[in-house]
N, CA, C and O atoms as CSV, one atom per row, in Angstrom:
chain,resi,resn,atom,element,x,y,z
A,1,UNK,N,N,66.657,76.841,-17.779
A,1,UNK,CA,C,65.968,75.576,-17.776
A,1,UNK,C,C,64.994,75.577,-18.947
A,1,UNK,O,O,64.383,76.572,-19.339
A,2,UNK,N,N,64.912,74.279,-19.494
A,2,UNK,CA,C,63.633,74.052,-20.692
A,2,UNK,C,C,62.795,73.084,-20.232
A,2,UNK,O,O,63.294,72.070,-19.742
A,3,UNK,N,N,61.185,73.254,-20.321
A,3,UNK,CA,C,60.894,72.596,-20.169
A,3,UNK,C,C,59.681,72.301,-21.584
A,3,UNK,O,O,58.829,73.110,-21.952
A,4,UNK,N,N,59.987,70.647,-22.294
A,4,UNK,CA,C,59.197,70.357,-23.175
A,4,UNK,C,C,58.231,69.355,-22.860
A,4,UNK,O,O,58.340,68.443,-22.039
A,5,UNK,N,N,56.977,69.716,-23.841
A,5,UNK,CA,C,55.806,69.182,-23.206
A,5,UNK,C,C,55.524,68.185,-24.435
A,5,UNK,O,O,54.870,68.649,-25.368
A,6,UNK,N,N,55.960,66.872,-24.510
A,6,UNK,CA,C,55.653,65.831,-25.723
A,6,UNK,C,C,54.743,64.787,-25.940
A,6,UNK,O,O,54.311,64.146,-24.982
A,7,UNK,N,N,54.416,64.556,-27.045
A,7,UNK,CA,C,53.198,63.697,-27.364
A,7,UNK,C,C,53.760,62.627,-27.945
A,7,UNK,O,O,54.253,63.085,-28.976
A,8,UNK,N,N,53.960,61.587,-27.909
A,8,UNK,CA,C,54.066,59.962,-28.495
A,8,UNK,C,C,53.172,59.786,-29.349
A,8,UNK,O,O,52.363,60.430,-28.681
A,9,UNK,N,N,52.640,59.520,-30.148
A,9,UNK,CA,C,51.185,59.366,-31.185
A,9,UNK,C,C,50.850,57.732,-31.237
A,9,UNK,O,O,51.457,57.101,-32.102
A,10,UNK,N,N,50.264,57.266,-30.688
A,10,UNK,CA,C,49.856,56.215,-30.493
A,10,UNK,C,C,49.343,55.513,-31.974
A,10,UNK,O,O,49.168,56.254,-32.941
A,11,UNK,N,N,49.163,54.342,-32.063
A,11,UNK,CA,C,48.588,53.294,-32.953
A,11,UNK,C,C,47.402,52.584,-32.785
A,11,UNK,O,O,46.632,53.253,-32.096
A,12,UNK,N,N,47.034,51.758,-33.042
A,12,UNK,CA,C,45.752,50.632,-32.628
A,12,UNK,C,C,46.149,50.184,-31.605
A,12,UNK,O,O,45.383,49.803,-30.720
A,13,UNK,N,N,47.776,50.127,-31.498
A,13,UNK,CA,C,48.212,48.887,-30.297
A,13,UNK,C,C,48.135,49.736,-29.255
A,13,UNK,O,O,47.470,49.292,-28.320
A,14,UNK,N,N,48.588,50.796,-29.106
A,14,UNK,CA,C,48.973,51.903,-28.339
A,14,UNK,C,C,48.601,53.056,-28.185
A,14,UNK,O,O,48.668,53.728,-29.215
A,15,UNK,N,N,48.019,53.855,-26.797
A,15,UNK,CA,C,47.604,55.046,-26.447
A,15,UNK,C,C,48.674,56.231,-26.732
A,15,UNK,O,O,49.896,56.182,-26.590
A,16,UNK,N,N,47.873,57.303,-27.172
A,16,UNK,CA,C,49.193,58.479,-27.307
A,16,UNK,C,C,49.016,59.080,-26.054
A,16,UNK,O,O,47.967,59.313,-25.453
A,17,UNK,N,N,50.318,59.328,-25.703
A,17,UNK,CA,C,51.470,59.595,-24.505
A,17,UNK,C,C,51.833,60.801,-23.936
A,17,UNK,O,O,52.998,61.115,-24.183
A,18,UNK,N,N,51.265,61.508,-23.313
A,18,UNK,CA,C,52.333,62.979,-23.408
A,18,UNK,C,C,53.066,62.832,-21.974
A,18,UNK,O,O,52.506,62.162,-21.106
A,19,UNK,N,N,54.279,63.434,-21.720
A,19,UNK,CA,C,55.171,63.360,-20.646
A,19,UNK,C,C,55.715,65.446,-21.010
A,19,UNK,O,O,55.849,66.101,-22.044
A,20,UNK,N,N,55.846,65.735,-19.686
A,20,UNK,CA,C,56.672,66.976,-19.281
A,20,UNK,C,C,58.204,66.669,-19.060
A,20,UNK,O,O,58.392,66.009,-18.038
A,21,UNK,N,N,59.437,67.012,-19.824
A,21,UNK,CA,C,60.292,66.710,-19.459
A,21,UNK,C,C,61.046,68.407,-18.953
A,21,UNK,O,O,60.573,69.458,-19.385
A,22,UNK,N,N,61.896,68.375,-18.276
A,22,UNK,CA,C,62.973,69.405,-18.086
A,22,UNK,C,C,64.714,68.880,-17.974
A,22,UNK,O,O,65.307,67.951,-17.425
A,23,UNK,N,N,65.038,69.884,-18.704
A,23,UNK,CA,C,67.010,69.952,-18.676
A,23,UNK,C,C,67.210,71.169,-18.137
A,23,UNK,O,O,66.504,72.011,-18.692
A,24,UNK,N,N,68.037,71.693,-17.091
A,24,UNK,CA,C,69.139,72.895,-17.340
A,24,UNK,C,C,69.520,73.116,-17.995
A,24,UNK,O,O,70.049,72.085,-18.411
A,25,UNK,N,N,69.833,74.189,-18.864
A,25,UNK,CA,C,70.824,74.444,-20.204
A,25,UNK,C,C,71.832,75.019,-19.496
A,25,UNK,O,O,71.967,75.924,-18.673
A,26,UNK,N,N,72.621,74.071,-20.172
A,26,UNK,CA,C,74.708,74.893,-19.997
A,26,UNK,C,C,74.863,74.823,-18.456
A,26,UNK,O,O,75.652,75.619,-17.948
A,27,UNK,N,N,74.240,74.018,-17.716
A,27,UNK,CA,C,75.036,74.092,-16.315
A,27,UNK,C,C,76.485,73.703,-16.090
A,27,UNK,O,O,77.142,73.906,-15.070
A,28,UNK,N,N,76.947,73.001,-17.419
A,28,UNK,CA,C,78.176,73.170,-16.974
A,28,UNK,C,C,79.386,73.751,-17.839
A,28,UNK,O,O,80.544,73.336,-17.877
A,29,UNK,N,N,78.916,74.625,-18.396
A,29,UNK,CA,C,79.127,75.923,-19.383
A,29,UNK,C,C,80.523,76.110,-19.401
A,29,UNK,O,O,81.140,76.463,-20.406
A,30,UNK,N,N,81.285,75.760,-17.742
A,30,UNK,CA,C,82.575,76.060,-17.392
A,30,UNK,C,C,83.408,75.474,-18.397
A,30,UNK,O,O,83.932,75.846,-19.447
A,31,UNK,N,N,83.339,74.223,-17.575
A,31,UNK,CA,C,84.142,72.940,-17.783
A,31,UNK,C,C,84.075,72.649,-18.985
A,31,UNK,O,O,85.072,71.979,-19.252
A,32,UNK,N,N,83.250,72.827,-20.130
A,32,UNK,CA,C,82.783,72.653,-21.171
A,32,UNK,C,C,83.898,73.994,-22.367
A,32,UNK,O,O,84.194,73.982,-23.561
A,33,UNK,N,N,84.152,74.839,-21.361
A,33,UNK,CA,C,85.661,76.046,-22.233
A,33,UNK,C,C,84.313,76.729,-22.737
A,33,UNK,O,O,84.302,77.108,-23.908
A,34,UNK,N,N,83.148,76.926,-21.938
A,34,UNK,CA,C,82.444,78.411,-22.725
A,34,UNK,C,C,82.761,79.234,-21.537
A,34,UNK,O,O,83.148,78.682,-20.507
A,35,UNK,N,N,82.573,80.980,-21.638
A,35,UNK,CA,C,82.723,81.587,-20.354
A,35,UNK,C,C,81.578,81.523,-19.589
A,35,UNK,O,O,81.404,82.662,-19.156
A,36,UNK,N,N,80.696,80.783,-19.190
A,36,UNK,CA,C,79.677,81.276,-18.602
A,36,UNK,C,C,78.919,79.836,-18.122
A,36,UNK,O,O,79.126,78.917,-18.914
A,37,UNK,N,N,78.161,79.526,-17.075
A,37,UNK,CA,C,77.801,78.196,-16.908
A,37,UNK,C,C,75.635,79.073,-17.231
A,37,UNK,O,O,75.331,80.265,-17.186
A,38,UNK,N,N,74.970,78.221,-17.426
A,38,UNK,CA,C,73.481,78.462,-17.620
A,38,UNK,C,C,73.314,79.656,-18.644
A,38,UNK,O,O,74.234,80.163,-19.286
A,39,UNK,N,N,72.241,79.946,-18.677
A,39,UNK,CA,C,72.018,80.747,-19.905
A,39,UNK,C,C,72.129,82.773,-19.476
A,39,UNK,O,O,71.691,83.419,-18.525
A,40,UNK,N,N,72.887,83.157,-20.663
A,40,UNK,CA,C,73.560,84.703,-20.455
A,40,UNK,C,C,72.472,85.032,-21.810
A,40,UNK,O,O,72.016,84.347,-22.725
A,41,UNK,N,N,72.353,86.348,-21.416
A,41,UNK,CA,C,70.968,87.428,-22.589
A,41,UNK,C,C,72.229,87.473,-23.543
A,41,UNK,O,O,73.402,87.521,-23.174
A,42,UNK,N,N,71.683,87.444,-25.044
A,42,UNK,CA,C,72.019,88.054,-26.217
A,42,UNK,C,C,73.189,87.206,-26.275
A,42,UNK,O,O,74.288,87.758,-26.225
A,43,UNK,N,N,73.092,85.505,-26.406
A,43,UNK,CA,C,73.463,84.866,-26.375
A,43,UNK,C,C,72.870,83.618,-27.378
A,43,UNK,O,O,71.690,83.408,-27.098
A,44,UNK,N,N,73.440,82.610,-28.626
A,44,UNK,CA,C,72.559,82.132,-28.977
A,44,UNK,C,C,72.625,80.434,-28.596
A,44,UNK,O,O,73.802,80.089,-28.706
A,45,UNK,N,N,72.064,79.686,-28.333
A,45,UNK,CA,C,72.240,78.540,-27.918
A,45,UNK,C,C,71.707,77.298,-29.018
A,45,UNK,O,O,70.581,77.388,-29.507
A,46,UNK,N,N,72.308,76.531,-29.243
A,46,UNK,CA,C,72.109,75.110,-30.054
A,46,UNK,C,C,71.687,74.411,-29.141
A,46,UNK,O,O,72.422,74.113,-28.200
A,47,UNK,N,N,70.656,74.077,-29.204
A,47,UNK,CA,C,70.022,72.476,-28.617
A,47,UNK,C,C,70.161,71.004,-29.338
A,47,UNK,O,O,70.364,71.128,-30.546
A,48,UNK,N,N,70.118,70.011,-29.010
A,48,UNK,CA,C,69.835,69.200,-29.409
A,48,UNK,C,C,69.217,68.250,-28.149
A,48,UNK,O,O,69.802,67.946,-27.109
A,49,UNK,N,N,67.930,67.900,-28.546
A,49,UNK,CA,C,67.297,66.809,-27.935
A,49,UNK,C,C,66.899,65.301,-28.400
A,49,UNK,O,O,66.519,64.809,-29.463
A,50,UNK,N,N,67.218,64.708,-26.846
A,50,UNK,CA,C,66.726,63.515,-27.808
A,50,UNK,C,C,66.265,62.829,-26.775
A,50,UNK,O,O,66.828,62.806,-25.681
A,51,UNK,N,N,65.444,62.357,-26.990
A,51,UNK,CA,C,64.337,61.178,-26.847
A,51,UNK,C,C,64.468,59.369,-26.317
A,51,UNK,O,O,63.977,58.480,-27.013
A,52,UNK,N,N,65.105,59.119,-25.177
A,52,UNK,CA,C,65.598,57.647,-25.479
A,52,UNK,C,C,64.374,56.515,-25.638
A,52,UNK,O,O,63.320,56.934,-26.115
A,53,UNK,N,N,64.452,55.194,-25.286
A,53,UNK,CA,C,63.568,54.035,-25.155
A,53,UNK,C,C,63.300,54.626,-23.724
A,53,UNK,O,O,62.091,54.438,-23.597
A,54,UNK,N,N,63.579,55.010,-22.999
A,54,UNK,CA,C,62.894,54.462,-21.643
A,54,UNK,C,C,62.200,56.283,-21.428
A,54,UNK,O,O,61.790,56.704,-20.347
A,55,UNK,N,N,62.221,56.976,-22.524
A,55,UNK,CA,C,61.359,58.308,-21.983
A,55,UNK,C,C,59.876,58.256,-22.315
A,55,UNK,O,O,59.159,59.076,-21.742
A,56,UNK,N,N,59.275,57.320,-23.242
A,56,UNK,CA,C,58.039,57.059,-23.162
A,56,UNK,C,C,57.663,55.757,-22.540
A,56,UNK,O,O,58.503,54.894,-22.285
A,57,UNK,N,N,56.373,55.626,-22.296
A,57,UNK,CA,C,55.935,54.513,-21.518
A,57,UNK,C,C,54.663,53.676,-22.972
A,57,UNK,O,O,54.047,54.512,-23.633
A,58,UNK,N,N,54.452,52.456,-23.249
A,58,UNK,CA,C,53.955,52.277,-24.401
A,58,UNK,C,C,52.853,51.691,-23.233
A,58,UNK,O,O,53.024,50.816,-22.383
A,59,UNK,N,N,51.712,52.486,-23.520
A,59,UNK,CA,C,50.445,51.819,-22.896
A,59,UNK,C,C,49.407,51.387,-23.913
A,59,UNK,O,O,48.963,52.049,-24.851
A,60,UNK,N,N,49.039,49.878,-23.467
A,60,UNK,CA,C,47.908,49.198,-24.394
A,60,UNK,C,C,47.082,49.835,-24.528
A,60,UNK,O,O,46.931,50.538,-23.529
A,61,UNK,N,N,46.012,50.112,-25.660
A,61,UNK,CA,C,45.065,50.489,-25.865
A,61,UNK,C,C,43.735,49.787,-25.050
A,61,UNK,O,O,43.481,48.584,-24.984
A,62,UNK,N,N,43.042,50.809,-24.510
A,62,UNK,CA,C,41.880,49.842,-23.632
A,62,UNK,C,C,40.427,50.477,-24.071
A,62,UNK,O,O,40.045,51.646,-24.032
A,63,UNK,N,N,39.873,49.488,-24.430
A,63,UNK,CA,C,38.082,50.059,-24.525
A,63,UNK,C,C,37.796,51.345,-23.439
A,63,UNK,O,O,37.816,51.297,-22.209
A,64,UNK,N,N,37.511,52.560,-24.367
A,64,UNK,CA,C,37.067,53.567,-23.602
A,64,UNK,C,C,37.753,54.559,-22.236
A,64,UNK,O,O,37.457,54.931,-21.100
A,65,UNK,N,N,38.919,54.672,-23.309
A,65,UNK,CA,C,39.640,54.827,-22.072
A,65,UNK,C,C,38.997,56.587,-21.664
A,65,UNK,O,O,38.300,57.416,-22.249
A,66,UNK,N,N,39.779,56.492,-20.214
A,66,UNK,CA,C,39.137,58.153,-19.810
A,66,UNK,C,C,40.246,59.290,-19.865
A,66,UNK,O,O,41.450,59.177,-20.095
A,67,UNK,N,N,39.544,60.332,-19.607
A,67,UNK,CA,C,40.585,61.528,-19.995
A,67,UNK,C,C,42.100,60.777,-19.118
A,67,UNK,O,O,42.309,59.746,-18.478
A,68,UNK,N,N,42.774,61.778,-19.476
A,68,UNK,CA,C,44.730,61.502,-19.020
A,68,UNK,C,C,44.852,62.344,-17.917
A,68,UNK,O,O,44.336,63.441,-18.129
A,69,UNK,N,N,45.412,62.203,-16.687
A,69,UNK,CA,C,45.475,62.775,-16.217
A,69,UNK,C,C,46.595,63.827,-16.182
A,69,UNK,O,O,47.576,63.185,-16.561
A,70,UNK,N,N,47.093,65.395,-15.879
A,70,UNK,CA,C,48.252,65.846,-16.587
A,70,UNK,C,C,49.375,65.276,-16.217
A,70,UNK,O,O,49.387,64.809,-15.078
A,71,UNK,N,N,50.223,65.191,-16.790
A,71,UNK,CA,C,51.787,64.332,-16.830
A,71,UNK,C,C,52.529,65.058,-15.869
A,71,UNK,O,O,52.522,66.248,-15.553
A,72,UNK,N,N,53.281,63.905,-15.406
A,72,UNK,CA,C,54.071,64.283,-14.118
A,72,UNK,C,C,55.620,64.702,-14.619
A,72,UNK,O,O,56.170,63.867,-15.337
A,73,UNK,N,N,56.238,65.708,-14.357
A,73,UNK,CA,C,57.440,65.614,-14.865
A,73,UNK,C,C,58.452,64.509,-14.660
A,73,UNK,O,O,58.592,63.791,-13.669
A,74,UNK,N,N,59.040,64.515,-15.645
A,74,UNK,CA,C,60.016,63.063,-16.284
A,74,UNK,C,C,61.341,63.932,-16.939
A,74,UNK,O,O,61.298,64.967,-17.604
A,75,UNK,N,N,62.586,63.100,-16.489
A,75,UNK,CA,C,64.048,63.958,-16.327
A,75,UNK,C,C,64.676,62.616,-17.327
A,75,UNK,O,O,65.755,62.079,-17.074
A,76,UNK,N,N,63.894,62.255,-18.345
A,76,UNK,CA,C,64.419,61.356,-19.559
A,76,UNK,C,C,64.722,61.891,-20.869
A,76,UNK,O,O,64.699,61.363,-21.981
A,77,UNK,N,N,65.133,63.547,-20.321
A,77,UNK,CA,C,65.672,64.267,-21.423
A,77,UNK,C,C,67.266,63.979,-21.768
A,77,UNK,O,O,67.908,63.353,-20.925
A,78,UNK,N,N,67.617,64.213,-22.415
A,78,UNK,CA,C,69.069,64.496,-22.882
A,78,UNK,C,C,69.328,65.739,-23.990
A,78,UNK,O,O,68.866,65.722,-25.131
A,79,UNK,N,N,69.961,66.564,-23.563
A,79,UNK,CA,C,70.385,67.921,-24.221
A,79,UNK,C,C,71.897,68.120,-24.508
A,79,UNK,O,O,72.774,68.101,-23.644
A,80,UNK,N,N,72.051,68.277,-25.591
A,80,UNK,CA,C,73.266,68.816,-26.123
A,80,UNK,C,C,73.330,70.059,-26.324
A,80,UNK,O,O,72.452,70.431,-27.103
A,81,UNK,N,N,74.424,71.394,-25.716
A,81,UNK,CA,C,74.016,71.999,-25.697
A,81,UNK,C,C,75.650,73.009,-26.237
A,81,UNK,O,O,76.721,72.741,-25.693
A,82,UNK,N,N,75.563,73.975,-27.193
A,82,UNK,CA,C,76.487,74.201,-27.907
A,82,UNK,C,C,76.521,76.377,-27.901
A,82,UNK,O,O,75.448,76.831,-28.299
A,83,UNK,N,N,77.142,77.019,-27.673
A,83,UNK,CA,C,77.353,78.409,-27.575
A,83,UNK,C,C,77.248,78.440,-29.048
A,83,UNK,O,O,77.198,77.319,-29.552
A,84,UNK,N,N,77.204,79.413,-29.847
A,84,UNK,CA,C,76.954,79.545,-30.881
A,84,UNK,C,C,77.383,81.055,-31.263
A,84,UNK,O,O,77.403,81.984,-30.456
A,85,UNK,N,N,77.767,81.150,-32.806
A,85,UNK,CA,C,77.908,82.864,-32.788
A,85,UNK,C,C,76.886,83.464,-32.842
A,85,UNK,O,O,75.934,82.859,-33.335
A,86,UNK,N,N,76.636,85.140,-32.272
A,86,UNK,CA,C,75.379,85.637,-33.018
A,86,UNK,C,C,75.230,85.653,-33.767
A,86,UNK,O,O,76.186,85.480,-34.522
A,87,UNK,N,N,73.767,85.895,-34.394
A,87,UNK,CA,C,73.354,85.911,-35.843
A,87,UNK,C,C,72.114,85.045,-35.816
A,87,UNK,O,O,71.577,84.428,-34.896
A,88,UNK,N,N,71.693,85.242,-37.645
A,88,UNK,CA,C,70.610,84.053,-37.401
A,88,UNK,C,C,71.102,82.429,-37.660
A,88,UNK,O,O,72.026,81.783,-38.153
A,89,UNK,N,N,69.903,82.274,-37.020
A,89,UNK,CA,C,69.736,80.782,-36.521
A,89,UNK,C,C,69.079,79.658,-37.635
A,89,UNK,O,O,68.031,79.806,-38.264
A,90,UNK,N,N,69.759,78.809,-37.673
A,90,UNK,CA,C,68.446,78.119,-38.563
A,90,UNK,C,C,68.093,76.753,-38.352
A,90,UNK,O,O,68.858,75.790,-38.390
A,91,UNK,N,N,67.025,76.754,-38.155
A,91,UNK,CA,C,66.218,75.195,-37.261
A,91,UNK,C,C,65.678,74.075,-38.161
A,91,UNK,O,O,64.676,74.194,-38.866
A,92,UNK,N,N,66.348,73.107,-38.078
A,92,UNK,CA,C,66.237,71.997,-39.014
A,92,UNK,C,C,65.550,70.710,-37.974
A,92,UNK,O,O,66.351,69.879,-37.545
A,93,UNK,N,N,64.199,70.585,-37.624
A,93,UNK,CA,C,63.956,69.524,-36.555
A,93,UNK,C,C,63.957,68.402,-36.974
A,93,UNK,O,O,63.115,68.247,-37.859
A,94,UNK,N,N,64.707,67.261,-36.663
A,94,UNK,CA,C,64.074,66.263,-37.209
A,94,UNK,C,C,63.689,65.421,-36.442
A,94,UNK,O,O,64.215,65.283,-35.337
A,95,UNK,N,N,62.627,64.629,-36.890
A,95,UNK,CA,C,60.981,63.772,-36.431
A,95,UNK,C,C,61.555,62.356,-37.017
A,95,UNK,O,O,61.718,61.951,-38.168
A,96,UNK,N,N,61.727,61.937,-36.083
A,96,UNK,CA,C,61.236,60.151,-36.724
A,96,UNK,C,C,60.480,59.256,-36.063
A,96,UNK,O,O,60.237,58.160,-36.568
């Protein structure tokens, strides 16, 4: 299981956001033609995440607002998730 902890960055219009999301990795590892369903040691795994419209919430900016309270987990992840050969890895994130 992963669990990522994300920030939205807010504007004038808008408060910045953080939400807890979680995925299983490779639960279905089978069906998918890898040998193994969830995650096996000394193993390397490709992620890909992504982010839809409905995983942040856009809240108005309000005079003075007060601390946040901590974020409740939210299952508005989506993971792609790929076996890989050993070796190194190389991480290209991209932000938009």
């Amino acid at each position: 299981m992963i669990t990522v902890k994300a920030t939205l960055r807010g504007n004038s219009s808008y408060q910045d956001h953080t939400k807890i999301f979680t995925a299983v990795i490779n639960a279905s590892g089978l069906q998918n033609d890898y040998d193994h369903n969830f995650i096996r040691r000394n193993y390397v795994y490709r992620l890909r995440i992504y982010f839809d419209g409905e995983s942040f919430d856009n809240i108005p900016v309000t005079p003075d607002p007060g601390p946040d309270p901590e974020p409740e987990v939210d299952t508005n992840l989506n993971i792609a998730v790929q076996v890989v050969g050993w070796g190194p890895v190389m991480q290209h994130p991209v932000i938009d």
